[in-house]
C-alpha positions in Angstrom: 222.0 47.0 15.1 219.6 48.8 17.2 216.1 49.4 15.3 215.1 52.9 16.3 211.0 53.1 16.5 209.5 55.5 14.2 206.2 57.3 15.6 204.1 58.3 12.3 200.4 58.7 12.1 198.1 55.8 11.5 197.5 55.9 7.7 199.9 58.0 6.8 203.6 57.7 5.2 206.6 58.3 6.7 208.5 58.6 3.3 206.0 61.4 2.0 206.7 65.2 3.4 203.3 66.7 3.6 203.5 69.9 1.1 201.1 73.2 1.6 198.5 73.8 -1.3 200.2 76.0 -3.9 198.1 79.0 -3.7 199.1 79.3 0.2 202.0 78.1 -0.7 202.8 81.2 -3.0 201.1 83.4 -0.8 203.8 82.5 2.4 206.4 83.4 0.1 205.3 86.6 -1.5 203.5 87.9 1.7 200.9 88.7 0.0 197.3 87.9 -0.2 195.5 84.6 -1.7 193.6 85.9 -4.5 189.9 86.4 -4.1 187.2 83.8 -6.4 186.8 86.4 -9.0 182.9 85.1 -9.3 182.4 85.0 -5.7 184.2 88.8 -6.2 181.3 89.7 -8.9 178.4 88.9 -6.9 179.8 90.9 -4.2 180.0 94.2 -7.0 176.6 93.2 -7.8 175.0 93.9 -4.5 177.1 96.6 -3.2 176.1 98.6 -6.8 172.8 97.4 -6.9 172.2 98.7 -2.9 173.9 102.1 -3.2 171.9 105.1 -4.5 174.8 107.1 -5.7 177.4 105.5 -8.2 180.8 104.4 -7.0 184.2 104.2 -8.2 186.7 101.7 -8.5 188.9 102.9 -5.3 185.8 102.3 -3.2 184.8 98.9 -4.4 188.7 98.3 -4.2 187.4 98.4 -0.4 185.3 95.8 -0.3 188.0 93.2 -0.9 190.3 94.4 1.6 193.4 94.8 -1.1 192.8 91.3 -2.4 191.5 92.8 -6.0 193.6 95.2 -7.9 191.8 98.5 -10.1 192.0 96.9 -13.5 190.9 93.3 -12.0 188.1 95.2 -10.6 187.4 96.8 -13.9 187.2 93.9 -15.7 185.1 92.2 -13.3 182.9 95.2 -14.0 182.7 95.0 -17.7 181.7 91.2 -17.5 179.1 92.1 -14.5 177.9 94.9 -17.5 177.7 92.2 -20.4 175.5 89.8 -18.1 172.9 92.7 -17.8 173.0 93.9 -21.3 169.5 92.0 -22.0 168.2 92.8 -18.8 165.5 95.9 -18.1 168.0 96.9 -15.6 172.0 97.9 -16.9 175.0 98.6 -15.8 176.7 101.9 -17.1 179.5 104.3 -16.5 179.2 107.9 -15.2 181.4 110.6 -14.3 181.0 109.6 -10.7 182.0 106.0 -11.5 179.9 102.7 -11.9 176.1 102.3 -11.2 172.8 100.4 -12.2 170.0 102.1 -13.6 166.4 101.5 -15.0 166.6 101.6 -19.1 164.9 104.6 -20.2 162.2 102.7 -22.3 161.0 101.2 -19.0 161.5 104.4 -16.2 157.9 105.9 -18.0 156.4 102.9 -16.1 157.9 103.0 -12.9 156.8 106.6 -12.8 153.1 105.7 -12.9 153.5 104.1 -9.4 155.2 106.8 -7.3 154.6 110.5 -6.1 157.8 111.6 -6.7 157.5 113.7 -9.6 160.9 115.7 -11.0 160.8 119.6 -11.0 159.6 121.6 -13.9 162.6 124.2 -15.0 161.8 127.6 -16.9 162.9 128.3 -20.4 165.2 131.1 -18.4 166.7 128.1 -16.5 167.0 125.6 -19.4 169.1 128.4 -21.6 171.4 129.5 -18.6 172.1 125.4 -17.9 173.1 125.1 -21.6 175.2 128.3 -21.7 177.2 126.8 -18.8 177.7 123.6 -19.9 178.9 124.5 -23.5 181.0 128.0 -22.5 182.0 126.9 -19.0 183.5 128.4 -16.5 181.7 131.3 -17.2 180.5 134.4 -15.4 176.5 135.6 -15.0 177.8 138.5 -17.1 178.6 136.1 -19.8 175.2 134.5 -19.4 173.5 137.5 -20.0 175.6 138.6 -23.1 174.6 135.9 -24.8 170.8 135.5 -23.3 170.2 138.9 -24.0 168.7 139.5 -20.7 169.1 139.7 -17.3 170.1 136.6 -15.1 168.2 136.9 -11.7 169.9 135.2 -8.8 166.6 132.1 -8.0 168.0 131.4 -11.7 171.4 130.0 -11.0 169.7 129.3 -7.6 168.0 126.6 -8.9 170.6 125.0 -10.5 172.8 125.2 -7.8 170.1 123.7 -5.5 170.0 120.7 -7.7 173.3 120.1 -8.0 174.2 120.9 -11.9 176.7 123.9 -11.1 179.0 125.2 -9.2 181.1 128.1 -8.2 184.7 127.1 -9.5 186.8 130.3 -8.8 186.9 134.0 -9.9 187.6 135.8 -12.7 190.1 138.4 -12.3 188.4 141.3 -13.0 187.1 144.3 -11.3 184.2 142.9 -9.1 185.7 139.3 -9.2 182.6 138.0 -11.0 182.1 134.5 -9.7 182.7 131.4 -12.5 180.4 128.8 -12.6 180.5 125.4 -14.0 179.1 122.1 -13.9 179.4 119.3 -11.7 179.9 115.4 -12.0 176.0 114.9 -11.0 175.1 117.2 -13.9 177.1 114.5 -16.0 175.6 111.4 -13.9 172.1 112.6 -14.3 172.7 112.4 -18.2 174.4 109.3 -18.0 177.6 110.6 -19.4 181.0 109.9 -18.3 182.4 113.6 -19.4 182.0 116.6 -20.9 183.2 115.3 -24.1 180.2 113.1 -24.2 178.2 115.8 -24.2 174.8 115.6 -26.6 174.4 118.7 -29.4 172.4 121.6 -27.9 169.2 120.4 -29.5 169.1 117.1 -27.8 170.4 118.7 -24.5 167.4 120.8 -24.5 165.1 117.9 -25.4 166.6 115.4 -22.4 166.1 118.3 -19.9 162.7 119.5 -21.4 159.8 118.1 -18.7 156.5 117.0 -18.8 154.2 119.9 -19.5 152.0 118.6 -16.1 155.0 119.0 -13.5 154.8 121.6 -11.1 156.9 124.7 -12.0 160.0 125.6 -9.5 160.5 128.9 -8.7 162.6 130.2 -10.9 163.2 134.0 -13.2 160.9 133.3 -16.3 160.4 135.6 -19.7 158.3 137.8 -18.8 154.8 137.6 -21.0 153.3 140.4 -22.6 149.8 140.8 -21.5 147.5 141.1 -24.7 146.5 144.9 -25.5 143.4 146.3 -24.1 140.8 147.1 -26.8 138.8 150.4 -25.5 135.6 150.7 -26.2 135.1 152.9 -29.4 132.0 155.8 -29.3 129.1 154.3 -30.7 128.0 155.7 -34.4 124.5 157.5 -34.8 123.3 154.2 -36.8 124.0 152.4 -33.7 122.2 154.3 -31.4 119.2 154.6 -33.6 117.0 151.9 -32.2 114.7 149.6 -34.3 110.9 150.2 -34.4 109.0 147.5 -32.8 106.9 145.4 -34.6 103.2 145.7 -33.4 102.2 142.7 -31.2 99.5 140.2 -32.9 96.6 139.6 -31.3 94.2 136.3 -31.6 91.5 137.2 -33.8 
């Protein structure tokens, strides 16, 4: 018998087929990608949240993996990334826009001692309009003005279009194709509120957007105030003209 030679590897076996780890295994025979740590995949959440200024959805973190994360994975990540901040000065909630971290309101009056950004003061004019538009919407200025009473000046929705709470959503049809405005997901973000459904009763709306009486005014329409009468100057009576007579002067005996 002829002995054939067998070339192996010092310290391994010949008898023992080297297998791929199961994960790549599965992942060669689906095609598809090994799944990501999911707590190396929450850290990664954490700083891309925590670095952005505006709030982001799921499809855009969903970028940040390169397809290795599905939406509801992503979501739940999210909710446990939420529950680890709960205690936390800082928290993570849900807007209309999608997912961000904010200060907790009980500790922004600090942080606003330290800068020089100070928000803009809003008219009562301005306040009412907001609230007319957010409960009513889409609605026309001439619906704001049936119910205000008064004219709507244009620096009015001006101002809330400049800060981003409305919008021009389409036209009524009706002679003059009045413009319909409504308002926008950072009207909802600035709230913290997911939708409109979420939205506070008018008293507490008023109340969140009511600022601090030492902000400086924006331009805006504003009531205007009666000036308080003039009282003319009435014709003085004989009794008031008639003059007192004057006491004699004493003199230093």
């Amino acid at each position: 018998m002829n002995e054939e030679t067998v070339m192996q590897t010092p310290g391994t076996d010949p008898d023992v087929v080297e297998q791929p780890a199961s994960s790549d295994l599965l992942a060669h025979e689906s095609g598809s990608v090994p799944q990501l740590d999911l707590a190396h995949a929450k850290r990664v959440l954490e700083a891309a949240l925590l670095s952005s200024v505006e709030p982001l959805n799921v499809q855009q973190l969903k970028r940040l993996f390169s397809g290795q994360l599905d939406a509801d994975t992503i979501r739940k990540v999210l909710d446990e990334l939420k529950g680890e901040w709960a205690e936390r000065s800082i928290e993570l909630t849900t807007v209309a826009s999608g997912w961000r971290f904010r200060v907790k309101p009980e500790y922004q009056q600090f942080l606003d001692r330290i800068t020089n950004e100070k928000p803009p003061r809003y008219s009562r004019a301005v306040l009412e309009t907001l609230a007319i538009i957010a409960y009513r919407q889409p609605v026309t200025r001439g619906d704001i003005e049936d119910v205000r009473g008064v004219a709507v000046s244009p620096p009015t929705l001006k101002a809330l279009e400049e800060r981003g709470w409305i919008e021009t959503v389409g036209h009524r049809e009706t002679p003059g194709r009045p413009a319909l405005f409504a308002t926008t997901k950072k009207f909802l973000d600035d709230l913290n509120l997911r939708s409109l459904e979420e939205l506070p009763p008018l008293e507490e709306l008023q109340a969140a957007l009511e600022p601090a009486p030492t902000l400086a005014p924006i331009a805006a329409d504003s009531e205007p105030q009666e000036e308080p009468p003039q009282i003319e100057p009435s014709e003085p009576t004989p009794e008031e003209t008639q003059q007192e007579p004057e006491e004699p002067e004493a003199h230093a005996g």
